[in-house]
N, C-alpha and C positions, 0 to 999 in steps of 0.2 A: 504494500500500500504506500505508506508516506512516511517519512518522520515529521513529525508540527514542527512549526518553527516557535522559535522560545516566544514568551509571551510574559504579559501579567498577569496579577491574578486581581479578579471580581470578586469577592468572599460574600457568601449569601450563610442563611443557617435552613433549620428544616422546614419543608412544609412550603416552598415557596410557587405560586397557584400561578396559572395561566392570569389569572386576572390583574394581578401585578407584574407577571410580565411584560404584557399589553394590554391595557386598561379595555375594558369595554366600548368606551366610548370613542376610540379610535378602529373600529370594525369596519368601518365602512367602508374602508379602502383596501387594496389589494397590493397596492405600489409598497416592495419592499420596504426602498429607502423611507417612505412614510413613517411606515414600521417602524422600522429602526429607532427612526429622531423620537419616538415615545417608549420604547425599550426599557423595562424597569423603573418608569419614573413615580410609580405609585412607592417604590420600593427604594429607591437611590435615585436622589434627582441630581446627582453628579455624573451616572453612569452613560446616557446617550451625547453627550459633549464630552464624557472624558475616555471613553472606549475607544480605542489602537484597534486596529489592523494586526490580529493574530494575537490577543489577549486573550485569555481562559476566564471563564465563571466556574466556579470551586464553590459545592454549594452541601448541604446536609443528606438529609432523610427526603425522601418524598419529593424531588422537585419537578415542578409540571402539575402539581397535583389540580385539581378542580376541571374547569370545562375543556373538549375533545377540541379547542380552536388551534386549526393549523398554524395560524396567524403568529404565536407563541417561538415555536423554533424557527419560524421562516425572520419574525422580527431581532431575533437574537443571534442569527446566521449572517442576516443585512448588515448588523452592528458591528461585524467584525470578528464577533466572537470565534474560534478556530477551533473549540472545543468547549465541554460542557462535563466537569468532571464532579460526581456526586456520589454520595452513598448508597444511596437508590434514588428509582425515578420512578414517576405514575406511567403506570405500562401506556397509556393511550399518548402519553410525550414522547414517550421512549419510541415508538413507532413512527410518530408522527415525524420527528425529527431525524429517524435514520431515514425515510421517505421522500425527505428534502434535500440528505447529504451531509446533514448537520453530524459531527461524531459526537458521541455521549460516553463516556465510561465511567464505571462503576470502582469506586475504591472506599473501604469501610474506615479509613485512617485519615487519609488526607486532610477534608473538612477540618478535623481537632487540632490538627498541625501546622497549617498554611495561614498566612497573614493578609489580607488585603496589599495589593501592590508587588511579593514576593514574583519574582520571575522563573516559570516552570517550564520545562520541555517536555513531550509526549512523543513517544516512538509507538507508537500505534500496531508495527508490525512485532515489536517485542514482546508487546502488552509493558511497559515500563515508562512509570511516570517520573521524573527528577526536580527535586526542587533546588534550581542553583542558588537560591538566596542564602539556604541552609545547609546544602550540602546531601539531605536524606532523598534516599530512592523509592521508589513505590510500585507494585505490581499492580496494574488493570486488567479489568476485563478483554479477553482478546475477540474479534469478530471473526466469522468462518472467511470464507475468499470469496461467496458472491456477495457478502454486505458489505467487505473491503471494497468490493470492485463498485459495488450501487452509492458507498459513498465517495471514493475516488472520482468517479463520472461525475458527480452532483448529485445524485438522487434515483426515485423510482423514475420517474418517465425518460430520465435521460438512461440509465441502465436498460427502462425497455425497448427505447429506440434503438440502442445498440444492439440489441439482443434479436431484433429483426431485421437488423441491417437498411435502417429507413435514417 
């Protein structure tokens, strides 16, 4: 697949819901970048102005939890965000977001150990997360080689356009 390129880190805690991700009230739209500019502002109104190109969200238990809105990982993909690294996730995020290409991985440590701001790296194909601020390494979850390959293309439709040769 890929190695991520280093990043920052987003530090969120548990339980963090589609509706804080992207507020209700910006639905209407479908234009990523839209998305994006309201990305977590119910939740950190520093985050869609201070989000880089290739910084990580580092988050608890349960993130994605509440409604099935695509809108969720497509507005936090827009953002920049390069990965989405958690303890667990609500199965309906988890999909949604491997769907669109967004990577998610699971680690039961990280959360209690990482600082807002710290700079992480993700080698995806090792399953090995690093945090260079602090030096400690971390095992993730690894994906099989067609969800490698569905997120390396960007997503389901573009994995199934390849997949038919259109």
């Amino acid at each position: 697949m890929r190695k991520i390129e280093k990043g920052k880190v987003w530090h969120y805690k548990d339980n963090v819901d589609t509706d804080v991700i992207i507020p209700a009230r910006y639905l209407n739209t479908t234009d990523s970048k839209e998305l994006a500019s309201h990305c977590m502002e119910d939740i950190d109104k520093t985050f869609a102005n201070g989000v880089k190109e290739n910084d990580f969200i580092v988050a608890g238990e349960n993130f994605g939890c509440g409604s099935s809105r695509e809108h969720a990982p497509i507005a936090i993909k827009a953002s920049g965000i390069q990965a989405v690294i958690a303890k667990s996730f609500a199965r309906i995020f988890y999909r949604n977001a491997i769907n669109i290409g967004l990577p998610i991985v699971e680690n039961p440590i990280l959360a209690d150990e990482v600082s807002a701001g710290d700079e992480l790296e993700l080698d995806l194909d090792k399953g090995v997360i690093r945090n260079l601020t602090n030096g400690k390494e971390y095992t993730c979850s690894k994906f099989p080689p067609e969800i490698q390959e569905l997120i390396s293309v960007g997503g389901l439709v573009s994995y199934t356009k390849k997949k038919m040769g259109v």
